[in-house]
SEMIGU-401037 format. One line per 8 residues: number of its first residue (from 1); for each residue x, y, z of N, C-alpha, C. Coordinates in steps of 0.001 Angstrom, whole numbers, always signed. Example, Ala and Ser with C-alpha at 12.3 -4.5 7.8 and 13.67 -1.06 7.14 Angstrom:
BEGIN
1 = +13190:-5690:+7800:+12300:-4500:+7800:+13200:-3300:+7800; +12850:-2250:+7080:+13670:-1060:+7140:+12900:+30:+7870
# end
This chain:
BEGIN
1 = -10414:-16489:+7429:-10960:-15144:+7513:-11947:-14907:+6392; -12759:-13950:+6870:-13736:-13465:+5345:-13013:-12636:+4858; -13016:-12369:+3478:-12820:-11807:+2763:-13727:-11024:+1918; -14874:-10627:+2486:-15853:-10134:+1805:-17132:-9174:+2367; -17840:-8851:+2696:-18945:-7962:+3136:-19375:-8703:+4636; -18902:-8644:+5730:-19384:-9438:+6737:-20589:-9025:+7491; -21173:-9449:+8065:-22444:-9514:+9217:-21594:-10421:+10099; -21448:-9380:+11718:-21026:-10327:+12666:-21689:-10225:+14077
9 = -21599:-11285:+14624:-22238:-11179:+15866:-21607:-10931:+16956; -20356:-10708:+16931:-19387:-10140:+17772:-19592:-8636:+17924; -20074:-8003:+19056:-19687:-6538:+19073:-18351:-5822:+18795; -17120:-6467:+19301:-15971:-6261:+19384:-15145:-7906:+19082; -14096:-7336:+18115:-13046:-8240:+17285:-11612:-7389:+17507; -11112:-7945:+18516:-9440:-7312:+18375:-8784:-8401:+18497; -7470:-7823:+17139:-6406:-9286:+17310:-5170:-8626:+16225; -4576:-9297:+16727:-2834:-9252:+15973:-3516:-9763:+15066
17 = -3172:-9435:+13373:-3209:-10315:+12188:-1136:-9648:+11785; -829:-11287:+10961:-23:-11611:+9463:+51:-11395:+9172; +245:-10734:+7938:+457:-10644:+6401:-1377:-10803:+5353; -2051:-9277:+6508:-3030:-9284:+6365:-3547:-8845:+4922; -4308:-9766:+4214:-4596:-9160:+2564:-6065:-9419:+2835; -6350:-8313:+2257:-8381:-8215:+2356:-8825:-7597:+1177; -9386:-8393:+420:-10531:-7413:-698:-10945:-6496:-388; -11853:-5456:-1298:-12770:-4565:-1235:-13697:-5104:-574
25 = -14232:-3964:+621:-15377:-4858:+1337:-15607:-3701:+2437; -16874:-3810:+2703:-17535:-3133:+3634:-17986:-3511:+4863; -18564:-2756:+6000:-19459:-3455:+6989:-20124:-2330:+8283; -21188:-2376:+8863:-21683:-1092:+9816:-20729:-1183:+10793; -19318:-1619:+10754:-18957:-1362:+12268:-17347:-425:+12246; -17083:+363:+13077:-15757:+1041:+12824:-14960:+256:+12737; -13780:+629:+12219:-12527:-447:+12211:-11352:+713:+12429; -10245:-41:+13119:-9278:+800:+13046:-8221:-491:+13069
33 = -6821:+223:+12089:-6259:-998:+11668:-4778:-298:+12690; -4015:-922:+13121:-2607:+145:+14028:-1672:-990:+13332; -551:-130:+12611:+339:-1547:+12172:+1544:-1137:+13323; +1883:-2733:+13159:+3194:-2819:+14444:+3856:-3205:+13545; +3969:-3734:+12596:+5670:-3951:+12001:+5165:-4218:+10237; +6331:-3621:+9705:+6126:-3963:+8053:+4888:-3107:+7190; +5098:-2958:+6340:+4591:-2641:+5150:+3011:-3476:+5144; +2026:-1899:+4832:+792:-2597:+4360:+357:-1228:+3483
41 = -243:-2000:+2505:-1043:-963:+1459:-2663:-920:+1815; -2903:+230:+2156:-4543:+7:+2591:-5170:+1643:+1715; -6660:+1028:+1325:-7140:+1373:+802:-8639:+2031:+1328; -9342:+3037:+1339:-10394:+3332:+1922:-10934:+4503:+1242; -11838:+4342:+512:-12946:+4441:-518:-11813:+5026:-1117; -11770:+5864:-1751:-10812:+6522:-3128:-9524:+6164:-2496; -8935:+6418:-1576:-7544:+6613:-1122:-6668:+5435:-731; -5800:+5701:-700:-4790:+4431:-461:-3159:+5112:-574
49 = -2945:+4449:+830:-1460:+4829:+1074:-1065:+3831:+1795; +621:+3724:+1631:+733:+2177:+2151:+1615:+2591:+3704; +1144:+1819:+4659:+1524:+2173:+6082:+2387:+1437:+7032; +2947:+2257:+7141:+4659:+1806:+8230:+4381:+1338:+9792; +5243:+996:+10517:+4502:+564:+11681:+4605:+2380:+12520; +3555:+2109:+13412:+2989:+3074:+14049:+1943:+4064:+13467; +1742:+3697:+12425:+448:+4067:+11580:-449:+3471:+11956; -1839:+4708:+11552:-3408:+4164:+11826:-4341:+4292:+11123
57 = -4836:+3405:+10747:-6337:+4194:+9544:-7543:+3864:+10308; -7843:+5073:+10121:-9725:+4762:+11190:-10725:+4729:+9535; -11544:+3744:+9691:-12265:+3132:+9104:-13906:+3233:+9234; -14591:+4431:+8927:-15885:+4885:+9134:-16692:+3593:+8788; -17826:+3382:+10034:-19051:+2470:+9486:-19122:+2439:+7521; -19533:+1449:+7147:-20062:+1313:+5505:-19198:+2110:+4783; -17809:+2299:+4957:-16620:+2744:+4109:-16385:+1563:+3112; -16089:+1358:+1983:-15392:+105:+1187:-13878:+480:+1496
65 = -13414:-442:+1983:-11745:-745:+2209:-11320:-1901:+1930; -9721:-2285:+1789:-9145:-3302:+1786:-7528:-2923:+2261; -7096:-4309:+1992:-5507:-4524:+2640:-4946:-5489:+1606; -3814:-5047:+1480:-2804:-5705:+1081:-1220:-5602:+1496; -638:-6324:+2172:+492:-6944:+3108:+1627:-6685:+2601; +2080:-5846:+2398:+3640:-5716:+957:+5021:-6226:+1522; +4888:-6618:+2861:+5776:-7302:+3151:+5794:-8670:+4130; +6906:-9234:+3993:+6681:-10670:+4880:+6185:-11009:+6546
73 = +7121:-9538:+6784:+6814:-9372:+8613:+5751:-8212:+8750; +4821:-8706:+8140:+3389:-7123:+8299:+3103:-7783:+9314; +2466:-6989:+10339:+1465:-7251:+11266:+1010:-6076:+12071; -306:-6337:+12273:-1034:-4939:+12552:-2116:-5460:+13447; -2424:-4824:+14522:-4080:-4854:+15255:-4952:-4168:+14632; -5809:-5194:+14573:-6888:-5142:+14095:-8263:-4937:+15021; -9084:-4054:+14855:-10198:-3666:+16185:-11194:-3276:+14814; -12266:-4404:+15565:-13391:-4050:+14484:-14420:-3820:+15820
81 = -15264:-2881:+15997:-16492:-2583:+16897:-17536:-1762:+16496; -18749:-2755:+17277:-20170:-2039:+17041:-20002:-246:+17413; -21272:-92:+17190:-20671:+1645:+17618:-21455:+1854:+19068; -22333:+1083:+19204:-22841:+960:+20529:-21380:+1184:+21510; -20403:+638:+21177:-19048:+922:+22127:-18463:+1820:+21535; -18782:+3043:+20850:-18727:+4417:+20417:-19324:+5465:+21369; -19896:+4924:+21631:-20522:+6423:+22849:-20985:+7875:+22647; -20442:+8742:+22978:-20806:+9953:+21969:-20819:+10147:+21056
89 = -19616:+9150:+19827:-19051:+9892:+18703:-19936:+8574:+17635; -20934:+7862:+17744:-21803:+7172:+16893:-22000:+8068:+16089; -22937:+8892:+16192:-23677:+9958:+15491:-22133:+10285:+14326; -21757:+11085:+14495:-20396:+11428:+14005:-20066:+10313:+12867; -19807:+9021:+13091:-19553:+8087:+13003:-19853:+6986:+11443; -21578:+7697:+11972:-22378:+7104:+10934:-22621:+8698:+9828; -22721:+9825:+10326:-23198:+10757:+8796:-21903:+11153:+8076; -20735:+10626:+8917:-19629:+11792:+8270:-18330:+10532:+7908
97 = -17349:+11017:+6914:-16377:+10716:+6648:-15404:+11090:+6489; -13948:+10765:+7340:-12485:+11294:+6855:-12279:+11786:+5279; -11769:+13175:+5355:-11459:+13297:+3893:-9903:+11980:+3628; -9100:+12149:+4789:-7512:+11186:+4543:-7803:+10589:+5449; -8408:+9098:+5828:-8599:+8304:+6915:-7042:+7697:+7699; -5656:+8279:+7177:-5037:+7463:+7520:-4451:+8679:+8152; -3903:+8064:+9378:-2834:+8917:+10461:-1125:+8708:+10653; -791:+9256:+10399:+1153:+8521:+10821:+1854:+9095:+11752
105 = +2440:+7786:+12340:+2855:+8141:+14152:+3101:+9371:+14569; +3581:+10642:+13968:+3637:+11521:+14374:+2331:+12270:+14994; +1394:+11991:+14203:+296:+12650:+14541:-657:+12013:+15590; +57:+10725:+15890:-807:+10190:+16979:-491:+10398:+18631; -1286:+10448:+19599:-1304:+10969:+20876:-1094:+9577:+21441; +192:+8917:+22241:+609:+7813:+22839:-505:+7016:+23182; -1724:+7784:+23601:-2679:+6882:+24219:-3443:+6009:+23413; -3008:+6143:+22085:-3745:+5692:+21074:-2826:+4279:+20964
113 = -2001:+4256:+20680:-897:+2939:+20708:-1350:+2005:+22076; -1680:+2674:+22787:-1970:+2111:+24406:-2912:+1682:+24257; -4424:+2010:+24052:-5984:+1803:+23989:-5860:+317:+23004; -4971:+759:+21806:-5153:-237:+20758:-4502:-1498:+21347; -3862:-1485:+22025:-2895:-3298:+22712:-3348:-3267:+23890; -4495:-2505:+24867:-4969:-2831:+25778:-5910:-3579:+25366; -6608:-3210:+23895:-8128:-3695:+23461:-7695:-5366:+23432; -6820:-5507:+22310:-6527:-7079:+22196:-6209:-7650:+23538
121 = -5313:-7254:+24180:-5154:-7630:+25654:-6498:-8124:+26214; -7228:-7087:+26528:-8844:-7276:+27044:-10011:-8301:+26056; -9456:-8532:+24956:-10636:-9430:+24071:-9508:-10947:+24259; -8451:-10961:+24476:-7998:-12554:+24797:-8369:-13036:+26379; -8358:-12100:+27247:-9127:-12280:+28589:-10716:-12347:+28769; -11164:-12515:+27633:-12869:-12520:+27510:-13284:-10972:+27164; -13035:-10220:+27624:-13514:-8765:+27238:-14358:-7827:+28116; -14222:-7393:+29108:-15150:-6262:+29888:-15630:-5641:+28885
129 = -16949:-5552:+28708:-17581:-4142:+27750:-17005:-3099:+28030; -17657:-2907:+29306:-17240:-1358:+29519:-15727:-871:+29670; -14860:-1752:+29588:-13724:-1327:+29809:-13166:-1337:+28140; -13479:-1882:+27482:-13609:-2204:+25627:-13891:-717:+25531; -15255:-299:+25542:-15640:+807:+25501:-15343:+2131:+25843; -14371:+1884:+26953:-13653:+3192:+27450:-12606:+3434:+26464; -12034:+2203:+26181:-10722:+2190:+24985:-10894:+2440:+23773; -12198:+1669:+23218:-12181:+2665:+21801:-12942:+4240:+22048
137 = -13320:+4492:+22770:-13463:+6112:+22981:-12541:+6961:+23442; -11155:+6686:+24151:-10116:+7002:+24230:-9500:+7294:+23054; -9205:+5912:+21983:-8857:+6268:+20467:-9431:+7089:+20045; -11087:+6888:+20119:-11401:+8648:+19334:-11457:+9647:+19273; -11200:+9836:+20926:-10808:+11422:+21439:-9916:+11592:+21174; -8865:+11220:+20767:-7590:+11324:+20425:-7541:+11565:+19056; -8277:+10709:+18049:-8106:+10736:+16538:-8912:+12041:+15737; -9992:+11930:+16367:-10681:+12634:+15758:-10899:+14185:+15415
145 = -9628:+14758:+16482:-8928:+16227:+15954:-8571:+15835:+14804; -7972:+14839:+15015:-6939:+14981:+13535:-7734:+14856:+11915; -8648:+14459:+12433:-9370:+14084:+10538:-10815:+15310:+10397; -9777:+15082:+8990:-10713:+16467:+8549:-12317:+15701:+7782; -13159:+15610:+8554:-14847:+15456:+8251:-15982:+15916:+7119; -16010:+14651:+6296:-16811:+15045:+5171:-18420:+14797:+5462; -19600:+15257:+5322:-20567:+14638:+5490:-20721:+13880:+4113; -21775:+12262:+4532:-21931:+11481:+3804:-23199:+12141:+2703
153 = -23138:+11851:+1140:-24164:+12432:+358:-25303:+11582:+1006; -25495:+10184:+1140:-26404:+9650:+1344:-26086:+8171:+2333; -27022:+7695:+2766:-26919:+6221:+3688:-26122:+5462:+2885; -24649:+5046:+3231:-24405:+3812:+2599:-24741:+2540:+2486; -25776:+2302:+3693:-26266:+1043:+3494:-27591:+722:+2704; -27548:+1709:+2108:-28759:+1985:+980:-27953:+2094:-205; -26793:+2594:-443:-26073:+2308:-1953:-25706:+743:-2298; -25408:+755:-3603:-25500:-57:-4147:-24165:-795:-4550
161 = -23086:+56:-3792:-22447:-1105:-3240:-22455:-2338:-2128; -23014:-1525:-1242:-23246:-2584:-92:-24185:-3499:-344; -24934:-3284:-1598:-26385:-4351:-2105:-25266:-5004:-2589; -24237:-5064:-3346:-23107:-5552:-4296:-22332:-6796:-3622; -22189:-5951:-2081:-20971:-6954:-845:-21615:-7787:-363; -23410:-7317:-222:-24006:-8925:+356:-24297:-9753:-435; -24516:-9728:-1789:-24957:-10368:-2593:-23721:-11603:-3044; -22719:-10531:-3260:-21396:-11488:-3430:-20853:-12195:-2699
169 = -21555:-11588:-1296:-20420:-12831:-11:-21757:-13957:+126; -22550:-13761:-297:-23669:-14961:-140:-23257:-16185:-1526; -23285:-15540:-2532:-23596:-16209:-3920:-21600:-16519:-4404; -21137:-16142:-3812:-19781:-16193:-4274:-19213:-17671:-5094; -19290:-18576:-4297:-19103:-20057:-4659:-20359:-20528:-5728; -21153:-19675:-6183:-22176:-20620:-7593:-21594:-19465:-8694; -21699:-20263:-9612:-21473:-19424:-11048:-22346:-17948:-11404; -21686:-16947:-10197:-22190:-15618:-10623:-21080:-14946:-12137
177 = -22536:-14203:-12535:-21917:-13408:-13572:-22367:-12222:-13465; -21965:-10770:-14366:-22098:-9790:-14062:-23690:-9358:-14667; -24099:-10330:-15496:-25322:-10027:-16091:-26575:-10443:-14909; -26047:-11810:-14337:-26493:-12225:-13033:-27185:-11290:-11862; -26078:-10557:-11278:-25719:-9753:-10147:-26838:-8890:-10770; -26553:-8248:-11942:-27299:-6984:-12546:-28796:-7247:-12092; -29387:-8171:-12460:-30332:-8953:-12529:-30948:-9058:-11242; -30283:-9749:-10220:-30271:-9554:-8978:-30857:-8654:-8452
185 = -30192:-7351:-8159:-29939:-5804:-8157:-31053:-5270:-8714; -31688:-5618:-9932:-32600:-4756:-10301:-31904:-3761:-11509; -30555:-3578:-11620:-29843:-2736:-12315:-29702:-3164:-13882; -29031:-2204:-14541:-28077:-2786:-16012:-27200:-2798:-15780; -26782:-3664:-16719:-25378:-4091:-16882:-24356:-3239:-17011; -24640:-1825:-17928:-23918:-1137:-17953:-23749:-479:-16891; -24240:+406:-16289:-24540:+675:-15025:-23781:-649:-14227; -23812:-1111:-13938:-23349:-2298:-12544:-21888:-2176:-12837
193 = -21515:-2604:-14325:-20128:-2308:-14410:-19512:-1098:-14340; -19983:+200:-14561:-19780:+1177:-14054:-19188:+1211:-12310; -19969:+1069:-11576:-19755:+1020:-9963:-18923:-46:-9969; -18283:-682:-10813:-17214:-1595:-10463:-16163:-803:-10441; -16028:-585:-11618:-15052:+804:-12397:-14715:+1773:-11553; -16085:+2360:-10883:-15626:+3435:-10262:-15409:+3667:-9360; -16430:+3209:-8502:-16502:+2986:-6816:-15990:+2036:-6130; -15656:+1041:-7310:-14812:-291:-6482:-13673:-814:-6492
201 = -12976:+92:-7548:-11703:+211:-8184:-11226:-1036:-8954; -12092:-1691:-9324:-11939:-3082:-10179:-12746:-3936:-11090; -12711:-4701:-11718:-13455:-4997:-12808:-14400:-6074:-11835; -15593:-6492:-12104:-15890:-7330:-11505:-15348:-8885:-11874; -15205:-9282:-12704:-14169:-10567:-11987:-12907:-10368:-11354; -12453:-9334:-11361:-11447:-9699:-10794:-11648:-9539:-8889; -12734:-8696:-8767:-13181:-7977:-7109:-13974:-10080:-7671; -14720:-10427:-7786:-15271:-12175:-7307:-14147:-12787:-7635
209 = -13087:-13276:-8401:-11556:-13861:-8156:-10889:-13408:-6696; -10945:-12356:-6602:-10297:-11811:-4990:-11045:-12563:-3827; -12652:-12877:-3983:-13083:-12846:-3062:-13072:-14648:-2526; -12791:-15301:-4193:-12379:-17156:-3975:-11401:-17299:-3521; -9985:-16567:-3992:-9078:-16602:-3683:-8835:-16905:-1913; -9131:-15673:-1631:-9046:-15372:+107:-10065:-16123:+1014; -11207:-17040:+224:-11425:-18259:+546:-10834:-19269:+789; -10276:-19124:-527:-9520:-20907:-393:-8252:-20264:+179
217 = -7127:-18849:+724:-6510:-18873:+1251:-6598:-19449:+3061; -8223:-18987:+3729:-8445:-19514:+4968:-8640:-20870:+4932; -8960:-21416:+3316:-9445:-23048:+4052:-7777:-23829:+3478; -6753:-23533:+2819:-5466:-23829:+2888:-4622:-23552:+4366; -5249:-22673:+4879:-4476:-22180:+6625:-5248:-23262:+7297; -6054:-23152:+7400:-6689:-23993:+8382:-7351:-25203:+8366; -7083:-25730:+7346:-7705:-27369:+6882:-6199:-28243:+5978; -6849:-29381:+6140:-5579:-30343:+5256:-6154:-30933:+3943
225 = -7214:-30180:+4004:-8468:-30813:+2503:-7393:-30624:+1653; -7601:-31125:+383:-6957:-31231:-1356:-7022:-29343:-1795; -6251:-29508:-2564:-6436:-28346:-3111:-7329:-28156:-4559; -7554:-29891:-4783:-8618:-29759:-5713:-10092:-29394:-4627; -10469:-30155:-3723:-11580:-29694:-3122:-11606:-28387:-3123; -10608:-28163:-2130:-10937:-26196:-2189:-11057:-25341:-2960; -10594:-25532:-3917:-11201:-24806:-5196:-12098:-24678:-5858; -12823:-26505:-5394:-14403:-26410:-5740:-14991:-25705:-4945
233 = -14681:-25754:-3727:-15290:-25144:-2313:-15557:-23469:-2819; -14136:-22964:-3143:-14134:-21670:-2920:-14627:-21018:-4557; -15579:-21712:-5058:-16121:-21270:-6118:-15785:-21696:-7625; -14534:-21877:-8011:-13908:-22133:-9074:-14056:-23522:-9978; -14548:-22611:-11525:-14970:-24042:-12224:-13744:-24766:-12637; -12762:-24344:-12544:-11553:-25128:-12616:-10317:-25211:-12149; -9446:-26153:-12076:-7802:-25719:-10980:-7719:-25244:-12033; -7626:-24732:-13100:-6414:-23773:-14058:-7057:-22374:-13924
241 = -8013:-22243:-13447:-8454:-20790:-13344:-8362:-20943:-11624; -8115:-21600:-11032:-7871:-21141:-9482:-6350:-20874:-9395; -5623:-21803:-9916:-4178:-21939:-10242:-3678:-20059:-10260; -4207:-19556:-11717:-3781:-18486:-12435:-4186:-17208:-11454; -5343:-17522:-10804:-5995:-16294:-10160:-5138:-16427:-9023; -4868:-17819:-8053:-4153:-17793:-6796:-2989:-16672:-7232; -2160:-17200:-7766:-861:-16949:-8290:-813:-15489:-8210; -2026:-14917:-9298:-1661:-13266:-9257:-1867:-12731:-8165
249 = -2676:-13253:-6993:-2655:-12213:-6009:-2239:-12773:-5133; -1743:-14181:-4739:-783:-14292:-3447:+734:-14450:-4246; +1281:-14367:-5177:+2341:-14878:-5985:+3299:-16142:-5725; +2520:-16723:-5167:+3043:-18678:-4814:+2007:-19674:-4834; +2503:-20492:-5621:+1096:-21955:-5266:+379:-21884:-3961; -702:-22721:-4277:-1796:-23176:-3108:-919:-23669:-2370; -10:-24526:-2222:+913:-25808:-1612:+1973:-24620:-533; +2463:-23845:-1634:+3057:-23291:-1144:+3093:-22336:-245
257 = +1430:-21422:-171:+1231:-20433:+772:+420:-21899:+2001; -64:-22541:+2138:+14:-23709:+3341:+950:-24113:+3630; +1887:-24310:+2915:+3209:-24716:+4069:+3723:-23296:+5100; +3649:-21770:+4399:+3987:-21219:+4989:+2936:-20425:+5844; +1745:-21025:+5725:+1114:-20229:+6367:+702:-21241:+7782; +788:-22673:+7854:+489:-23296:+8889:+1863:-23703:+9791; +3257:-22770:+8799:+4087:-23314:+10054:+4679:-22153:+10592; +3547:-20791:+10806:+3401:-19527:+11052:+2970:-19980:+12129
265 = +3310:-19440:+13469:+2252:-19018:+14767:+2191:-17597:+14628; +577:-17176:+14870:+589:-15652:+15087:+172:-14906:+16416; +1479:-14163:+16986:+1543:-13879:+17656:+1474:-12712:+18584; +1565:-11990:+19515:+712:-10621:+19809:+1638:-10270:+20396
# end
C-alpha cells in the first residue's frame, strides 16, 4: 500500500483492509472509511477519535488524514472515489469541510452500511460505474445531514501541504532533509517546520520515518526480498535506524510483522 500523498488512476478503490495504519496524507478524491470490526484511531485534519465497528468518517477531497489500527482484528471498508461519481454533491465536496468528519452507528441511516458492502461487492465483480455511482451518492444523501459544513479558507491543492505530500512521496527513498524540502518549496526552514508542527501534527522526520516505514511494511507483505534490501529500498541509511523506527510504529521486528502479515488472508 502507499503510505503517502497518492495520484491514482483508478476512479473508484473499494476493499476490506487489516489492521489498517496510514500516515498523514492527502489526495483530490473522497474517502470514506466504515469499520466492521475492532478498534481504529483516525485522524482528519485537527481531529481524531478512535472508531468502533459501525462507525464512519467521510473524508473531504485534499483533507490530511491518517489511520492507525489499535487493535489485532481491525478491519474496515475502505472506498476511495473520484468525485465525478459524486454527482450533485462535488461542488459541496470540494469548497466545504466537516467541522467532526466522523459519524457513530447511531447516527447512521442503514442504507449507508448497505451502499458501503454493495460498493466492494461491485469493485470485486469489475465495477458498473453507474451503479458505483448510485452508491456513493446514496452514502451522501444519507451523511450529509449529519455534518455540520465549514467552508474551505482557500484551495487545498494550492497549500503547502499538499506541495509537502507530493514532494515527499516522490523523493522519499533519497536522503531528504528538512533544509532540502525547504529549498524545494521555495520556503524557510523555519516556516516549513512550522506546518509540520502545526498542520501536520508531527515533526518532520518523524511524518518521512512513517512514510519508509509503511514502505518497507508493503514490500515485507508482499515480497520475500532481505530485510537488509528493503530498507535500502524504503529509504534508510541504515538497519539500525530502520530497526528503531520499524519498532516504534509497528512494535515488532521486520521478521516478525512478515510472518504475520503473509500468513493473514484478507478477507471481506
Amino acid at each position: 500500500m502507499n503510505a503517502f500523498f497518492e495520484t491514482r488512476d483508478e476512479g473508484l478503490t473499494s476493499i476490506v483492509a487489516e489492521r489498517l495504519s496510514f500516515p498523514l496524507h492527502l489526495h483530490p478524491q473522497l474517502e470514506l472509511y466504515f469499520v466492521l470490526s475492532g478498534e481504529t484511531r483516525v485522524t482528519v485534519r485537527r481531529e481524531a477519535k478512535t472508531l468502533a465497528p459501525g462507525a464512519l468518517a467521510v473524508i473531504f477531497p485534499n483533507q490530511i488524514h491518517s489511520y492507525t489500527a489499535l487493535s489485532p482484528d481491525s478491519r474496515a471498508a475502505l472506498v476511495v472515489c473520484d468525485l465525478a461519481l459524486a454527482g450533485g454533491f462535488s461542488d459541496t465536496l470540494l469548497l466545504w469541510h466537516p467541522s467532526d468528519p466522523f459519524l457513530q452507528p447511531e447516527a447512521l441511516h442503514p442504507n449507508v452500511a448497505f451502499a458501503v458492502g454493495e460498493l466492494t461487492a461491485e469493485k470485486r465483480g469489475g465495477g458498473d460505474r453507474a451503479v458505483c455511482a448510485a452508491l456513493v451518492q446514496l452514502v451522501l444523501a444519507r451523511v450529509m445531514p449529519q455534518l455540520s459544513l465549514h467552508r474551505n479558507r482557500a484551495a487545498d491543492h494550492e497549500a503547502l501541504t499538499y506541495q509537502i505530500a507530493q514532494y515527499m512521496a516522490a523523493h522519499f527513498r533519497e536522503p531528504v532533509t528538512l533544509d532540502k524540502l525547504a529549498r524545494a518549496l521555495g520556503v524557510s526552514r523555519f516556516h516549513l517546520s512550522h506546518v509540520f508542527s502545526d498542520k501536520m501534527g508531527q515533526r518532520f522526520s518523524a511524518y518521512l520515518a512513517s512514510i519508509r516505514v509503511d514502505c518497507a511494511c508493503a514490500l515485507l507483505a508482499g515480497t520475500n526480498r532481505s530485510v537488509t534490501e528493503i530498507a535500502a529500498e524504503a529509504g534508510f541509511e541504515s538497519q539500525r535506524s530502520f530497526f528503531r523506527a520499524f519498532g516504534a510504529r509497528c512494535g515488532m521486528t521486520p521478521l516478525a510483522y512478515r510472518r504475520q502479515a503473509q500468513g493473514t488472508q484478507v478477507h471481506s
